[in-house]
C-alpha positions in Angstrom: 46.1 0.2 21.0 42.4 1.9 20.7 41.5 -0.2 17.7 43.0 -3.7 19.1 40.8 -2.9 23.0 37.9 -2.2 20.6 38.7 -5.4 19.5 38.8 -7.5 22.2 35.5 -5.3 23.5 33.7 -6.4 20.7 34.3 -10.2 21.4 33.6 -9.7 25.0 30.3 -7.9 24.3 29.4 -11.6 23.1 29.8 -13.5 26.2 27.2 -10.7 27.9 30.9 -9.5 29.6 30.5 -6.4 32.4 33.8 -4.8 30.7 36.2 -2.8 33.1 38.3 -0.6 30.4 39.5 2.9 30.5 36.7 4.3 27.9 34.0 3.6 30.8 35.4 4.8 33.8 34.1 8.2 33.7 34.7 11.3 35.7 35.8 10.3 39.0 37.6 12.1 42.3 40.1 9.8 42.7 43.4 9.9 40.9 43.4 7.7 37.2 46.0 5.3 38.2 43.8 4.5 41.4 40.9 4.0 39.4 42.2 1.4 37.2 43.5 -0.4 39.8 40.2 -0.1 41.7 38.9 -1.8 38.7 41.1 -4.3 38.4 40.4 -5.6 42.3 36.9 -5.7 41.0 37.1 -8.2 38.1 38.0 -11.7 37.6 39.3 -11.4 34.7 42.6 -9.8 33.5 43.3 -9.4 30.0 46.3 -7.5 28.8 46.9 -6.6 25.4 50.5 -5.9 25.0 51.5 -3.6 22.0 54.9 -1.7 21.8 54.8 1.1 24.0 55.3 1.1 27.8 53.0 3.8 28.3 52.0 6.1 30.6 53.9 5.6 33.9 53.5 6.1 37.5 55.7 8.5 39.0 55.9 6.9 42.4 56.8 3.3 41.8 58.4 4.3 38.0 56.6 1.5 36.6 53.4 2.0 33.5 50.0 1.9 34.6 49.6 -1.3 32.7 52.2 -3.0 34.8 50.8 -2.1 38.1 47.3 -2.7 36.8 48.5 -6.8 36.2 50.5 -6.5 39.3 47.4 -5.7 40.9 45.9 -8.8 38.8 48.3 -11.5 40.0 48.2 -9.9 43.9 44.3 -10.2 43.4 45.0 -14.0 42.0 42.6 -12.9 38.8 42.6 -15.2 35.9 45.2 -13.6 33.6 45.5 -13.6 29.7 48.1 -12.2 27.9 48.4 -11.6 24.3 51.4 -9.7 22.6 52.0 -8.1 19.5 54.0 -10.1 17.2 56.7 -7.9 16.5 57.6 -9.9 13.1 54.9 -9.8 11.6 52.6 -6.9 12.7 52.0 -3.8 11.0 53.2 -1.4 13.3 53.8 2.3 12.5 56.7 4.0 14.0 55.0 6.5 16.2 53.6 3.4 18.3 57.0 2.3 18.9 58.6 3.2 22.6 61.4 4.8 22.5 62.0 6.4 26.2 61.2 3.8 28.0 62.2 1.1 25.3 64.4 -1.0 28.4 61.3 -1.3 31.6 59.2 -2.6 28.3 61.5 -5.0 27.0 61.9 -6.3 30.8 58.0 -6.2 31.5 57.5 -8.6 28.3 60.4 -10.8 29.5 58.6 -11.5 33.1 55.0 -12.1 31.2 56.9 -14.6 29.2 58.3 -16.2 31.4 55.2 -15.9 34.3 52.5 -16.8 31.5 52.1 -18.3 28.3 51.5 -15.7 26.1 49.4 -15.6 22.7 51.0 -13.7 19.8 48.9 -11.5 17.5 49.3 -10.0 14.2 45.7 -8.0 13.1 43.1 -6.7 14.7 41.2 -9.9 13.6 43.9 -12.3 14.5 43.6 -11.0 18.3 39.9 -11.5 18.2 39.9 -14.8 16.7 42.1 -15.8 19.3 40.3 -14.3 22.4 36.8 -15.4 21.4 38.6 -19.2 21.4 40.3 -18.9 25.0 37.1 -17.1 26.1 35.0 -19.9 25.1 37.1 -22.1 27.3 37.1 -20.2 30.3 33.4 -19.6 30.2 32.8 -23.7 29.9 35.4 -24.3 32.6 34.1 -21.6 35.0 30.2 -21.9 34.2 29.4 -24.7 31.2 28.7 -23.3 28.0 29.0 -19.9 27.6 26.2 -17.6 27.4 25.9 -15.7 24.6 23.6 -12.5 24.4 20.1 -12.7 24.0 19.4 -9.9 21.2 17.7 -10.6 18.5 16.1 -9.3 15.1 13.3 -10.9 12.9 11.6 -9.6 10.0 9.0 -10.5 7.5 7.3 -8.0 4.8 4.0 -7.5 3.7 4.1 -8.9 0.3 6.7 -10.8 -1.8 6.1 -8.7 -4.7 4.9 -5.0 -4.1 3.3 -3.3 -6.9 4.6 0.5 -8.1 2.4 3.2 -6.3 1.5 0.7 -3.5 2.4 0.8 0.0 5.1 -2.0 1.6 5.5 -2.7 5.0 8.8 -4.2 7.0 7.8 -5.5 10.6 9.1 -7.7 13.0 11.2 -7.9 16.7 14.7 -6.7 17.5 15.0 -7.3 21.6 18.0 -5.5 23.8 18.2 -3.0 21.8 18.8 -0.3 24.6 16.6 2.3 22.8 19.0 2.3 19.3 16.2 1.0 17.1 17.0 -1.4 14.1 18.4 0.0 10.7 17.0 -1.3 7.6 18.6 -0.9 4.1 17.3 -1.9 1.1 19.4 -2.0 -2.1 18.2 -2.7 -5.5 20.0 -2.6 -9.0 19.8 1.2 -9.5 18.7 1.7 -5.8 19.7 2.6 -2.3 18.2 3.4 0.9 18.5 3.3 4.7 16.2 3.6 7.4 16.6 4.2 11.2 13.3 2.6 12.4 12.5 2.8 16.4 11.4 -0.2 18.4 8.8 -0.6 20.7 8.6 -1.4 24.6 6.8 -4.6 23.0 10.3 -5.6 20.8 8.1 -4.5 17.4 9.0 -2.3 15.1 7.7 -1.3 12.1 8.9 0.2 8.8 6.3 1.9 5.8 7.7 2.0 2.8 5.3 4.3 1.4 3.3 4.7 -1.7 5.4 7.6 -3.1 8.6 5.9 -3.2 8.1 2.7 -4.4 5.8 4.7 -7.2 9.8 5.7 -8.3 11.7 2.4 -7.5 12.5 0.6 -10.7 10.9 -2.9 -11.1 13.2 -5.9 -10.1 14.3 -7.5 -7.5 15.6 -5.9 -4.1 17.6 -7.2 -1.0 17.0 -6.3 2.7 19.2 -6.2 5.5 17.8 -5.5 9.1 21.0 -4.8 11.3 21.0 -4.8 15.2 23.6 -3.1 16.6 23.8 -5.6 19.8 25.3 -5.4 23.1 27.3 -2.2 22.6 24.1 -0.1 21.5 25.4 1.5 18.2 25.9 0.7 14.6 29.2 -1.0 13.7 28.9 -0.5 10.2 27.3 2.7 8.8 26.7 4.9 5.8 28.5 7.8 5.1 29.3 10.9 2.5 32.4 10.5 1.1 33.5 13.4 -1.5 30.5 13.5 -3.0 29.5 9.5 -2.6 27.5 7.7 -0.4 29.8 4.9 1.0 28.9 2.4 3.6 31.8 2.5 6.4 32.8 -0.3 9.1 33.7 2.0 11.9 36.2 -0.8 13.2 38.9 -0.9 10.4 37.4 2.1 7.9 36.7 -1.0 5.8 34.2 1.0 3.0 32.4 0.1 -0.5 30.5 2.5 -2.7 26.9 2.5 -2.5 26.2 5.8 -4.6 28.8 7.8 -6.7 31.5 6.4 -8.7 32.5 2.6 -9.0 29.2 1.9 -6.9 28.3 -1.0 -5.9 24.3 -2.2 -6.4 21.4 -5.0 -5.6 22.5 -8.4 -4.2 26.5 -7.3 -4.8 26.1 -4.8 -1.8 23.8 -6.8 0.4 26.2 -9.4 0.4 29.2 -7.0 0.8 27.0 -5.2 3.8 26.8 -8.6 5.4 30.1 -9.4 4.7 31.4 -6.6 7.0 28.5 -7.3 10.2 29.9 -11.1 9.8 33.4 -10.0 10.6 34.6 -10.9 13.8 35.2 -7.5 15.1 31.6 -6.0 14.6 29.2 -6.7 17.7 26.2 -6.5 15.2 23.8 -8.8 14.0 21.4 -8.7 11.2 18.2 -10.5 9.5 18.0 -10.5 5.3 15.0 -10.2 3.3 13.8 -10.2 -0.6 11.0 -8.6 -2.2 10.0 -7.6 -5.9 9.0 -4.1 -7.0 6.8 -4.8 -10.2 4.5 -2.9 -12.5 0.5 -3.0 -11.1 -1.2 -5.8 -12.7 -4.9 -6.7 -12.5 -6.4 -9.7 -15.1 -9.6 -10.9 -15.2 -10.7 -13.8 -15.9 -12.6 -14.6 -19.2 -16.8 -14.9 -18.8 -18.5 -17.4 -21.2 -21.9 -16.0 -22.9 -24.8 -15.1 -20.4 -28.5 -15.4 -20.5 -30.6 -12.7 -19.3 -31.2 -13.2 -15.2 -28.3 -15.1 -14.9 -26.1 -15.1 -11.7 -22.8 -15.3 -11.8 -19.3 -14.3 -10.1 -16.6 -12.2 -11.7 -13.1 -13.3 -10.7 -9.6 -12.5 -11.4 -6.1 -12.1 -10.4 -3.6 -9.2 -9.2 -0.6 -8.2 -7.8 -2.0 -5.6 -5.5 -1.7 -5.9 -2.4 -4.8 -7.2 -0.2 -7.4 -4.7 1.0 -6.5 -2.2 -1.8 -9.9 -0.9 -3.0 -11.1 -2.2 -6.8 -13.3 -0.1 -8.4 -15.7 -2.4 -10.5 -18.4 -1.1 -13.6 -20.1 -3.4 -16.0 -21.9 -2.0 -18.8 -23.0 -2.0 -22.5 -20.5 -2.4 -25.3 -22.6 0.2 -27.0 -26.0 2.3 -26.4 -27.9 1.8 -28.7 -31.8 3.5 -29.2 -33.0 0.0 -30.0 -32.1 -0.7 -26.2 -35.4 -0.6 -24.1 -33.7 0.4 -20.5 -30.1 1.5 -19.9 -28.3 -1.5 -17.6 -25.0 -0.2 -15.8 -23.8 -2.3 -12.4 -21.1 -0.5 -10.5 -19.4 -1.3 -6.9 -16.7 -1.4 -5.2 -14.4 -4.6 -3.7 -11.4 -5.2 -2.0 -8.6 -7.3 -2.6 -8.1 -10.9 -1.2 -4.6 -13.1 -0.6 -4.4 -15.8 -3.4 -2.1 -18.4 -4.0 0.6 -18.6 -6.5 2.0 -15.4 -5.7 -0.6 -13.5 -6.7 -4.0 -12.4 -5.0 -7.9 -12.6 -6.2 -11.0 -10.5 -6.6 -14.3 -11.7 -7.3 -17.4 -9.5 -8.1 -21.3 -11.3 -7.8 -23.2 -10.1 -10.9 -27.4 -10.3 -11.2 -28.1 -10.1 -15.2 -32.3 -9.9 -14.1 -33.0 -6.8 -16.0 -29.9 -6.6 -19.1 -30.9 -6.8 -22.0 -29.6 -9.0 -25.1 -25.7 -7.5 -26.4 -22.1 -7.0 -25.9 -21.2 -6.2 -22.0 -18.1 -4.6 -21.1 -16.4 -5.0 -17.5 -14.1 -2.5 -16.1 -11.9 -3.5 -12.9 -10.4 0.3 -11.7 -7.4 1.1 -9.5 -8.2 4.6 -9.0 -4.9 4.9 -6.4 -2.7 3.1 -8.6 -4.0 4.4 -12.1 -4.6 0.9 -13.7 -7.7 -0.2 -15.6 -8.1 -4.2 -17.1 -11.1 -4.7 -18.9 -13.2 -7.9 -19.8 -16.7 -8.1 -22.5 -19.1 -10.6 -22.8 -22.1 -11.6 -24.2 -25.7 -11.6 -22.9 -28.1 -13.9 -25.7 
């Protein structure tokens, strides 16, 4: 029943539950069957997942553990739920059928029966659909509305659209995460990637996407998911190799799709089947989505009217890099001619600003005191990201 106590686990981990099971009691000096029941005094809350085996039993009394554990339960006057595999309608493989001790099961189901009003269940999701609704109830009979667990993730990014060859930048706050950090995956329509980013004392973290990669990522649209793996501390739902794919796995049911290899699956189409698996009622994660667009390097500027010698003016334009990136400005003659008394060159250097519109602004102050009458040409230079737009204009 490892995959239906997972189960119930998962839903518990919800309510911010201290869980009692057999996967956390550790090594210990005292005998197993004591331990449980040391457990069990401890609690105040007795759930028992019946399945179709009596298991392991205890020599002295002849009885399973499980049956002295709820024995222990109803002595203790615990609350008590009790939910049984529906023997109907269940998949149930053979080798998790009792055999030996086929009679002291079929006699401890008979007493819960008849002691309790049992819950039937059929999947692994039918059992936690049904405990998260009776736990609900307890919680607002015991305490009011339940409390649910306080972790949390957020993101935002950089820049809606990031421009080949720049950098991007994913930050935002993930609390409780117990010092697993916050996986990121990005998928776009001939991409995949995933990222295992650490989070500060602070609740930040922070994720570069850096210039190299993004330099490779075809342009279009790309989808974001920002999974927190919760109360239990580890990722429900991972990627994998699979016989030479890359599959993304839900560790609860083996659930899988194809992210690279044969019959993958791409962009929005595995974002949504990624969240599709975290939403399920048996993963304790939680997660935070996010777009961006990868798009060719862009930079326009604007067109100048004819100048007069000593004019003053400003140069503006538009781009899609991202701010602070460094523009490399020159402005000089269309031609050089001998008739020209003195050369005139301007060159500098400016940075990018955030614009409106989804696209950001430069803007370049230009003194015309000493040019002579002609043809100008103006040169706006990403050096880092290889792109040069150019503007002329006249000077009567």
């Amino acid at each position: 029943m490892r995959t239906y106590r997972d189960c119930a686990r998962a839903v518990l981990n919800k309510f911010n539950a201290d869980i009692r099971g057999m996967e956390n009691f550790g090594a210990r000096t005292q005998k197993p069957l004591d331990t449980c029941l040391e457990e069990v005094k401890s609690s105040e809350l007795f759930i028992g997942i019946i399945g179709m085996r009596y298991g392991s039993v205890d020599r002295n009394t002849g009885k399973s553990y499980v049956e002295r554990e709820y024995e222990a339960a109803i002595k203790k006057k615990l609350e008590i739920k009790i939910y049984m595999i529906d023997e109907k309608n269940a998949n149930i493989p053979p080798i998790n059928v009792e055999c030996k001790n086929v009679e002291k099961l079929n006699k401890f189901k008979k007493k819960l029966r008849t002691d309790h009003t049992c819950v039937d269940f059929s999947s692994e999701l039918d059992l936690s659909e049904k405990i998260q609704g009776d736990l609900k109830k307890y919680f607002i009979e015991r305490i009011g509305e339940p409390t649910l667990s306080r972790a949390f993730v957020s993101g935002t990014i950089n820049s809606a659209t990031i421009v080949k060859g720049d950098d991007g930048f994913i930050v935002g706050t993930a609390t409780e995460t117990q010092f697993s950090g916050v996986a990121i995956w990005i998928f776009g329509q001939n991409f995949f990637n995933y990222f295992v980013v650490d989070v500060q004392p602070d609740d930040s973290y922070n994720l570069q996407i850096p210039s190299v990669l993004t330099k490779q990522m075809p342009t279009g649209k790309y989808f974001v998911v920002i999974q927190h793996p919760m109360t239990n501390g580890r990722f429900d739902v991972i990627p994998c190799v699979s016989k030479g794919s890359l599959i993304v796995k839900n560790s609860f049911n083996n659930e899988t799709f194809t992210v690279q290899g044969p019959n993958s699956i791409m962009g929005s189409d595995a974002a949504t089947n990624l969240i599709e698996f975290i939403n399920k009622t048996t993963i304790d994660d939680t997660y935070t989505k996010l777009q961006f667009f990868i798009d060719d390097p862009v930079i326009r500027i604007n067109p100048i009217e004819n100048r007069r010698s000593s004019d003053k003016f400003t140069i503006s334009g538009i781009t899609n890099i991202a701010v602070d990136n460094e523009i490399f400005i020159e402005i000089m003659p269309g031609q050089i001619s001998p008739e020209l008394k003195s050369y005139f060159g301007i060159k500098g250097v400016i940075r990018v600003v955030r614009g409106v519109e989804g696209y950001n602004s430069l803007s370049f102050d230009v003194d015309l005191a000493t040019a002579q009458p002609g043809d100008y040409v103006i040169n706006a230079i990403s050096y880092k990201l290889g792109i040069v737009a150019s503007q002329v204009f006249k000077v009567e």
